[in-house]
N, C-alpha and C positions, 0 to 999 in steps of 0.2 A: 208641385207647390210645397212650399218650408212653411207650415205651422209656425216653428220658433222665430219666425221673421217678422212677426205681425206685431211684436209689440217695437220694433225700431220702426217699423210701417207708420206705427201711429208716430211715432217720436217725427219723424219726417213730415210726417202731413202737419206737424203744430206750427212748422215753418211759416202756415201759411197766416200764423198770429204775432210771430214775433217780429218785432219793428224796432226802429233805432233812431234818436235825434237826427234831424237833417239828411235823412237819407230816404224818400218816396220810397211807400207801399211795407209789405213784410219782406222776407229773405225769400222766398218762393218767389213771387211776383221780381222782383229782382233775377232771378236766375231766370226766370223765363226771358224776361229783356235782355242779359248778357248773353243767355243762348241763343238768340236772336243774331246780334251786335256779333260773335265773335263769327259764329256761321257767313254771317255778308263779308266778316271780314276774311272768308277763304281759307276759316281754318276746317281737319276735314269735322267729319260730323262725329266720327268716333272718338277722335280726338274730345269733343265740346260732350261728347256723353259722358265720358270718364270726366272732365276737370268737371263739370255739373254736377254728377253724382257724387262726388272725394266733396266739393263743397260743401252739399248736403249733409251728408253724412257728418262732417266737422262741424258744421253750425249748429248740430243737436249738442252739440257741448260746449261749444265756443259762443254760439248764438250768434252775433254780429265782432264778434271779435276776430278780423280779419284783417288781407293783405292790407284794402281799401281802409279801414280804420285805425290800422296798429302803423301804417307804415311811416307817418308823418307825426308818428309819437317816438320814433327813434327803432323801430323794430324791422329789424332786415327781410327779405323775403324769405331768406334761406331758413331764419327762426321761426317765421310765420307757417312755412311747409313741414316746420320740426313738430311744431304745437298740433298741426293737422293730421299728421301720421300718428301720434299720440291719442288722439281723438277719436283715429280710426281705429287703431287696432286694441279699443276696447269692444270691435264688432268682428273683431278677426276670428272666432269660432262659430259663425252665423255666417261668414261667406265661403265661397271656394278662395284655396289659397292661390288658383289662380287671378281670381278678380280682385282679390283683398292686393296682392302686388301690383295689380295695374293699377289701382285706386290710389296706393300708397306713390306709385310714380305721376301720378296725375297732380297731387299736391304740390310736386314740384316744377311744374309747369306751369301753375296758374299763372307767376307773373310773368310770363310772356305771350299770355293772351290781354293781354292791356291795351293795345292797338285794336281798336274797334272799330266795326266795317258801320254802313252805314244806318241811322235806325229807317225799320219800316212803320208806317202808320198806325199798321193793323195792330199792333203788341202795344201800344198803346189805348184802340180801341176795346182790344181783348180784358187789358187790365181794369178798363170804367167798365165793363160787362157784368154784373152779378150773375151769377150760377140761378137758376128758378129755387132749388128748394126741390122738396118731397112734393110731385105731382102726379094725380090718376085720372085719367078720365071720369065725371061723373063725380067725382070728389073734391070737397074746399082743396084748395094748396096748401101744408102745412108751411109755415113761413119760419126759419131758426136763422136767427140775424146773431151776431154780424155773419154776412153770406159771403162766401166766397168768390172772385171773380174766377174770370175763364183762365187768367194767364195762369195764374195759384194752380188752380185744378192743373191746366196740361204742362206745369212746372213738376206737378207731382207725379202725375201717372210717367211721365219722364222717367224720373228716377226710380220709380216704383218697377218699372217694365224691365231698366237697365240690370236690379236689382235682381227681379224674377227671371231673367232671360237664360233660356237653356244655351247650354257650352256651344252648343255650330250655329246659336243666331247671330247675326251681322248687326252689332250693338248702334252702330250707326246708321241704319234701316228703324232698328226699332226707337231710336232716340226722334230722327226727325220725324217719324210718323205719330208718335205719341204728342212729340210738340206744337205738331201741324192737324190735329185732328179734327179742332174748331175754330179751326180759321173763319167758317161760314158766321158764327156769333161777332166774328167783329162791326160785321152790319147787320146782325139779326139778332134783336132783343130774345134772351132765353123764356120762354115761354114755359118750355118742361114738355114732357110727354103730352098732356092733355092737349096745349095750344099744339102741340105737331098734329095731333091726330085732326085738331078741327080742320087744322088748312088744307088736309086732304088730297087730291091728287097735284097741286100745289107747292105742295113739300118739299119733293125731291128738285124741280125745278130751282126752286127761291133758294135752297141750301146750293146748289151748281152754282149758282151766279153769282152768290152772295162769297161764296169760295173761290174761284176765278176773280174776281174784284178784288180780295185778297194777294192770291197767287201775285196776281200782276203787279204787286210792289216791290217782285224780286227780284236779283238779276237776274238773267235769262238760266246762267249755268246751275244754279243752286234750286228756282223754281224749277226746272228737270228733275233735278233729285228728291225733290219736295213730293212732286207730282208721282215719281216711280214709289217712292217709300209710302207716302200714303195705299197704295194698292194693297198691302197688308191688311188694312182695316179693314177690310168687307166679311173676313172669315178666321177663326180659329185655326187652318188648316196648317199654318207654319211657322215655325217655331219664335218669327218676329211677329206675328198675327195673335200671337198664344202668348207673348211679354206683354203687349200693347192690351189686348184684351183682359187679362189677369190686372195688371196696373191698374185699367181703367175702372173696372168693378169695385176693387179693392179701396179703389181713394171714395168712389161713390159713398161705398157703405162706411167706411172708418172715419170720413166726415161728417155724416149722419151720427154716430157712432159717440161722435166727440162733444155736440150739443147734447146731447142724450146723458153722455156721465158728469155734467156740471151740475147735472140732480142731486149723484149717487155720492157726492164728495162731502165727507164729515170733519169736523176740525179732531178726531182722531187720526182718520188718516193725514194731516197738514199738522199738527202736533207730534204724533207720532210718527208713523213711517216718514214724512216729508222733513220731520225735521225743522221746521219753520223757528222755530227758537232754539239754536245749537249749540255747539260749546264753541268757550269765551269766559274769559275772567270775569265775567258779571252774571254768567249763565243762572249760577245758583238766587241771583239776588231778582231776575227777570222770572224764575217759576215762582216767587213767593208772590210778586207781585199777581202773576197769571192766576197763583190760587186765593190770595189775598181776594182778588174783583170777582172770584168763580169762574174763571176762566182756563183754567191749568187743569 
């Protein structure tokens, strides 16, 4: 694992806050539907992991400034894949230069996954799912609203695992298995640890079924591959088991993480390091005011 990764980690996981006029949910929740959509529509998986990740990755700068919103303002794809590689390779010393090049061809690609296969139910259900929150046996729930849903999360540990993934894993094993991980939430309200453990020898059952009820909204070829690539999840032992794994923890606690520092946030740092009042032919006449009210 890369230390110096964690702070694009978190940049990634804030996707799961940014939203845009007239376009349902945030950019995370989005990408898990389009990874969905593009999957049915037969593209392969490794393919949907790189254009899913190169997204990401670009919407931490772009935000929603994309193919889908730039393109019907006069902006070509060819520019929008220009602004995207731009984007990325302000992370080009934080990846291997082999992933950072597949990422940067993956921008180029996006618009030819526009043809979308059909949606499934369930990624809809997943998205109305909230996350439980911080749950223990024996303990209140802590509750840190607004919560994230299920698609958000397996949107993220996605990309997150693509990200962490060692050089001989099979990017498209660990993409669909990260995506497909809680499929069983889309008919089973998240409880959190505590409600698993009451249900008891029940659990493993109700999670089968309610996973299968799932599966079954796929076509036959793709729930195959669903069904093989999930088998990674049971253990750390390889090296798409140890991406998937590493993601998954990682979004848990930097979620956590991220309600936790809207405590530690002072109008120094949003004045200063953030900049919030910057320069601008009025810059000088907007601090006198800030210090004029005490506020500068």
């Amino acid at each position: 694992m890369r230390a110096a990764l964690v702070p694009l980690l978190r940049e990634i996981g804030d996707l799961k806050r940014v939203t845009s006029a007239g376009r349902p949910g945030s950019i995370a929740e989005r990408a898990f539907r389009r990874g969905w959509t593009t999957l049915t529509a037969g593209i392969p998986a490794e393919d949907v992991a790189l254009e899913t990740t190169a997204g990401c990755l670009a919407a931490t700068r772009l935000g929603d400034l994309d193919l889908a919103s730039l393109a019907h303002l006069g902006v070509s794809a060819v520019e929008v894949a220009a602004m995207e590689r731009a984007a990325l390779a302000e992370f080009g010393n934080l990846l291997s230069s082999a992933l950072a090049d597949r990422l940067a061809e993956a921008c180029g690609r996006r618009a030819s996954f526009d043809d979308q296969g059909p949606d499934v139910s369930f990624v809809a259900r997943l998205a109305a799912q909230p996350r439980a929150g911080a749950t223990c046996p024996g303990k209140p729930r802590i509750v840190l609203g607004p919560a994230e849903n299920h698609a958000e999360h397996c949107a993220i540990v996605a990309v997150y695992a693509v990200l962490l993934a060692e050089p001989e894993a099979d990017l498209g094993t660990v993409f669909l298995a990260s995506l497909a991980h809680h499929l069983h939430n889309a008919a089973m309200p998240d409880a959190g640890f505590t409600g698993e453990m009451l249900l008891g020898q029940h659990l493993e059952p109700v999670i089968e079924r309610a996973t299968e009820q799932a599966l079954a909204e796929l076509p036959t070829d793709l729930r195959g591959r669903v069904v093989a690539a999930r088998t990674v999840l049971r253990d750390a032992d390889t090296p798409e088991g140890r991406a998937f794994h590493a993601g998954d923890v990682l979004d848990r606690v930097l979620e956590i993480e991220q309600h936790l520092a809207r405590s530690r946030v002072t109008m120094d740092d949003i004045l200063g390091d953030m900049a919030l009042v910057h320069d601008g032919p009025v810059k000088s006449f907007h601090d006198r005011v800030l210090a004029e009210m005490g506020l500068g």
